[in-house]
C-alpha positions as CSV (number, residue, x, y, z in Angstrom):
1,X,-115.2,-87.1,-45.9
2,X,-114.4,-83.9,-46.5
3,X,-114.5,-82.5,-43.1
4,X,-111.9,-85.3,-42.1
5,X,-109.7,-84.2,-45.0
6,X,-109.5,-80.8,-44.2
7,X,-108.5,-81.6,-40.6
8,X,-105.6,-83.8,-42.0
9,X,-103.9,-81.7,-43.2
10,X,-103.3,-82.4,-46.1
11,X,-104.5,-79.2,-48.2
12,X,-103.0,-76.0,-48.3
13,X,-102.5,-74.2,-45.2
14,X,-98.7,-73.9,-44.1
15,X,-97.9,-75.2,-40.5
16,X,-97.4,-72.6,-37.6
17,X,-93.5,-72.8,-36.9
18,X,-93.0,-73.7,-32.5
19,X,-92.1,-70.4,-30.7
20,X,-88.0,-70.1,-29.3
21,X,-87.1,-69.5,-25.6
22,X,-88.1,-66.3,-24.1
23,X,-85.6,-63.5,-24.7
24,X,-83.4,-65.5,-27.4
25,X,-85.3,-64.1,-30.5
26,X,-85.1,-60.7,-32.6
27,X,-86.3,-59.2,-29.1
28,X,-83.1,-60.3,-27.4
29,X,-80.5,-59.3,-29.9
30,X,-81.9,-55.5,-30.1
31,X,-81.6,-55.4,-26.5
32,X,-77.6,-56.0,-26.7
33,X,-77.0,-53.0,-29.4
34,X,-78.9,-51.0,-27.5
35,X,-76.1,-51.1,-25.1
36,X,-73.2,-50.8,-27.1
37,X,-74.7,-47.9,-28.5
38,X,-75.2,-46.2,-25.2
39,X,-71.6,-47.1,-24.1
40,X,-70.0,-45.6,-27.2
41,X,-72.3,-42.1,-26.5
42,X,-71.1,-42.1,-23.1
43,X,-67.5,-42.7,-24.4
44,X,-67.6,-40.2,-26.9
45,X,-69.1,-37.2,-24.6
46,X,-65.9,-38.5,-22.4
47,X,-63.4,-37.6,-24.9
48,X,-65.5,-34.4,-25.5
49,X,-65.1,-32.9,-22.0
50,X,-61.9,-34.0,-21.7
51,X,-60.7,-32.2,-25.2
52,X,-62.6,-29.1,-24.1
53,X,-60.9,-29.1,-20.5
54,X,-57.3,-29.4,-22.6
55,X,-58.3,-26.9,-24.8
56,X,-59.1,-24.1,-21.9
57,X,-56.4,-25.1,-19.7
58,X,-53.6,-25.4,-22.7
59,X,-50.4,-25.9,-21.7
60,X,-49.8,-23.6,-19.2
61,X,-52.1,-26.1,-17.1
62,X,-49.4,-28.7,-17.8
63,X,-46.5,-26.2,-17.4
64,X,-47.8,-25.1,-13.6
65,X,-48.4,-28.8,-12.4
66,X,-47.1,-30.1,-9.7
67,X,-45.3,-33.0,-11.6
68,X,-43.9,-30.1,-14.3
69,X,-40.9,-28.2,-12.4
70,X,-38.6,-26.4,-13.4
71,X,-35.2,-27.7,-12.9
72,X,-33.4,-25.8,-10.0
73,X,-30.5,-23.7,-11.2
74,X,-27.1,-23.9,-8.9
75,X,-25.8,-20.3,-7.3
76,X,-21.9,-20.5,-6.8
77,X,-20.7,-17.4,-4.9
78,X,-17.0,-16.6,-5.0
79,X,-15.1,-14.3,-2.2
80,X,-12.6,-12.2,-3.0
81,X,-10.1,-10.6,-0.8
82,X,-8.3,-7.8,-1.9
83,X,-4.8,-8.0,-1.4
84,X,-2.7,-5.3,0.4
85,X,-0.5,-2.8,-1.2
86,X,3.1,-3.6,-1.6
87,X,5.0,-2.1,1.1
88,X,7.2,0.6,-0.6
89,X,11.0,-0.2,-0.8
90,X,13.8,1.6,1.5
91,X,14.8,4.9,0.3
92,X,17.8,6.4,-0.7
93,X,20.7,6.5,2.0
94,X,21.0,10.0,3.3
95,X,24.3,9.1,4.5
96,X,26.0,8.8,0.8
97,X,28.0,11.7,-0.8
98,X,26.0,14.0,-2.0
99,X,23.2,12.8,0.2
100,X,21.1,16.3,1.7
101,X,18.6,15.9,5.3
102,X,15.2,17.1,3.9
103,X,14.0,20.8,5.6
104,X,12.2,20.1,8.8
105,X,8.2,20.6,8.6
106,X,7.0,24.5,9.7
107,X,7.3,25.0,13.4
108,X,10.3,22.6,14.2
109,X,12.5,24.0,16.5
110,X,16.3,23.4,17.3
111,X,18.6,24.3,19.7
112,X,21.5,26.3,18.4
113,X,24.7,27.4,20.7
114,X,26.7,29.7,18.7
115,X,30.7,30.5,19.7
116,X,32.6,33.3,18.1
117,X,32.6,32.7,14.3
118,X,30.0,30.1,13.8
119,X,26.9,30.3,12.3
120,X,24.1,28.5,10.3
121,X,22.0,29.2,7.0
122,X,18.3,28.1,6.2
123,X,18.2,26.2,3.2
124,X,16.9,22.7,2.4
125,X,18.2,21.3,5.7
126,X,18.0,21.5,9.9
127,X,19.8,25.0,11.0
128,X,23.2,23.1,11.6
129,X,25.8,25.4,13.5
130,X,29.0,26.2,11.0
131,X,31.9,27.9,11.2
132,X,32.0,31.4,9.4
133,X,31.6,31.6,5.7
134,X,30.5,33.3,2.7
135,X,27.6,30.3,2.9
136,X,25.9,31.2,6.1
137,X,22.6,33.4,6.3
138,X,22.9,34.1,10.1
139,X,26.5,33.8,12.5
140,X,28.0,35.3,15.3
141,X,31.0,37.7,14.8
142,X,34.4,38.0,16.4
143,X,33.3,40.9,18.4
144,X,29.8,41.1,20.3
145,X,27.6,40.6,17.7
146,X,24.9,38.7,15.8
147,X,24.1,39.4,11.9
148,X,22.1,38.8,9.1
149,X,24.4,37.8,5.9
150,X,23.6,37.0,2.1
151,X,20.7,39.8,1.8
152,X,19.0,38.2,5.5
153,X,17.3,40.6,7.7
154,X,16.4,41.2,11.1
155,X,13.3,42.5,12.9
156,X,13.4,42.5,17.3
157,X,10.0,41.7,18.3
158,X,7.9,43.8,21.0
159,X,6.6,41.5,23.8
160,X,3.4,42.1,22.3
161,X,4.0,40.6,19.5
162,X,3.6,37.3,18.6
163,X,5.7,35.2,17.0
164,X,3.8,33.6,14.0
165,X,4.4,33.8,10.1
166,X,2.1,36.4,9.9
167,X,3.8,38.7,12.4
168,X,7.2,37.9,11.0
169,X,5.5,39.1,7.1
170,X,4.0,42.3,8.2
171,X,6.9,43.7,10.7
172,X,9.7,46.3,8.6
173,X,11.8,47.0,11.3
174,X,14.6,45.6,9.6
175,X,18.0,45.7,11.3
176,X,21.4,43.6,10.3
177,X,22.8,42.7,13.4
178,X,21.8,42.2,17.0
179,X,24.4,43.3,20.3
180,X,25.1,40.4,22.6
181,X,24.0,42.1,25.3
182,X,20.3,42.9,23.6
183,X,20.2,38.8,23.8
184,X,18.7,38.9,26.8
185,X,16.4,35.3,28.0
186,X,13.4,35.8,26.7
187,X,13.9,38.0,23.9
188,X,12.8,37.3,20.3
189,X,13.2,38.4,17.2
190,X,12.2,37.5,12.8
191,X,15.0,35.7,10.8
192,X,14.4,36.3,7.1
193,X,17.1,34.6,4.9
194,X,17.8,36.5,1.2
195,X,15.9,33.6,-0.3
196,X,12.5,34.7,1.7
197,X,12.4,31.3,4.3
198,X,11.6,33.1,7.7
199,X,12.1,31.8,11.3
200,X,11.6,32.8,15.0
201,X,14.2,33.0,16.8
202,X,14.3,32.8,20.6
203,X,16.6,33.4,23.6
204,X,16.2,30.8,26.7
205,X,18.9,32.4,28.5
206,X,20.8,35.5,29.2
207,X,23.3,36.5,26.1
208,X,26.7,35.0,26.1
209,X,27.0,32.7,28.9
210,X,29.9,30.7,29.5
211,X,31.1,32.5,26.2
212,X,28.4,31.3,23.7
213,X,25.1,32.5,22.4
214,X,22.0,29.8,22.7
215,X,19.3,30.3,20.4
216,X,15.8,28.0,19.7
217,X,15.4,28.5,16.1
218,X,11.4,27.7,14.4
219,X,11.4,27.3,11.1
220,X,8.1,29.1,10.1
221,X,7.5,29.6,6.3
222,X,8.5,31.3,3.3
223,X,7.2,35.0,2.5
């Protein structure tokens, strides 16, 4: 009787609750935040790296990438041609009254032929032949002779000597006049006006032929 009761049931002893699938109890559900926690570690060492990489690299990482370049900056180049001097405007007319023909450069020549009573005078223009005056540095007389006027001097020249500014400084054979017939072709001789302007003074040909005196006249310099 009491065996049988015992094995009813009835007493006591609490009843052994039936086991769940495999895998679905307390088991399962640790399994699952087991992975979530692993993810999130793996995320976080992630964002580590990358924050350390950044942090070495800065910004001049970023500034030298391919993707960050600097805007190219446009070069204009302008050409400039310098324009040419204004071609200076006609000068005076020396054809006008009072106009005056500027002196010829040192060593211009020209060709003088001289009758009785003309002359010429080296001031500030070309020896031009004139009659007789109180104005003229060098003329021809009436008679057969050529002179020096107006405090001009002479000086005949030795064949030896030449016929430069130099020569015609250092000679002091100073004459007034010349005879005709000394005016032979080839003959030279230093022209020094009162003012100091000196010139060379040549014969082509022979004295007076055909009744006037020819002389090539070089305008050489001042003393």
């Amino acid at each position: 009787m009491s065996s049988s009761s015992a094995a009813g049931g009835g007493g006591g002893t609490s009843p052994t609750p039936p086991s769940g699938p495999s895998g679905t109890g307390r088991g399962g559900r640790r399994g699952s935040g087991t992975r979530l926690g692993e993810w999130a570690a793996l995320i976080s060492a992630v964002a580590a790296v990358a924050g350390v990489a950044l942090g070495f690299l800065g910004l001049p990482a970023l500034i030298k990438s391919p993707t960050a370049r600097p805007v190219p900056t446009e070069t204009v180049y302008v050409t400039v041609t310098p324009s040419a001097p204004a071609a200076p405007g006609p000068g005076p007319s020396a054809s006008g009254p009072g106009a005056s023909t500027p002196p010829p450069p040192p060593g211009a020549t020209t060709t003088l032929t001289l009758p009785k009573a003309y002359g010429f005078r080296l001031r500030e223009a070309v020896p031009v032949v004139e009659r007789v005056s109180k104005a003229l540095d060098f003329y021809r007389d009436s008679s057969n002779s050529v002179w020096a006027d107006n405090g001009g001097r002479i000086v005949a020249l030795e064949p030896r000597e030449p016929g430069t500014l130099d020569t015609c400084r250092a000679v002091t054979r100073f004459v007034e006049k010349i005879p005709i017939e000394s005016l032979q072709t080839g003959a030279r001789f230093c022209f020094e006006t009162g003012k100091g302007a000196l010139a060379l003074v040549e014969v082509p040909k022979d004295g007076d032929a055909g009744g006037f005196v020819v002389l090539n006249v070089t305008l050489l310099g001042t003393r």
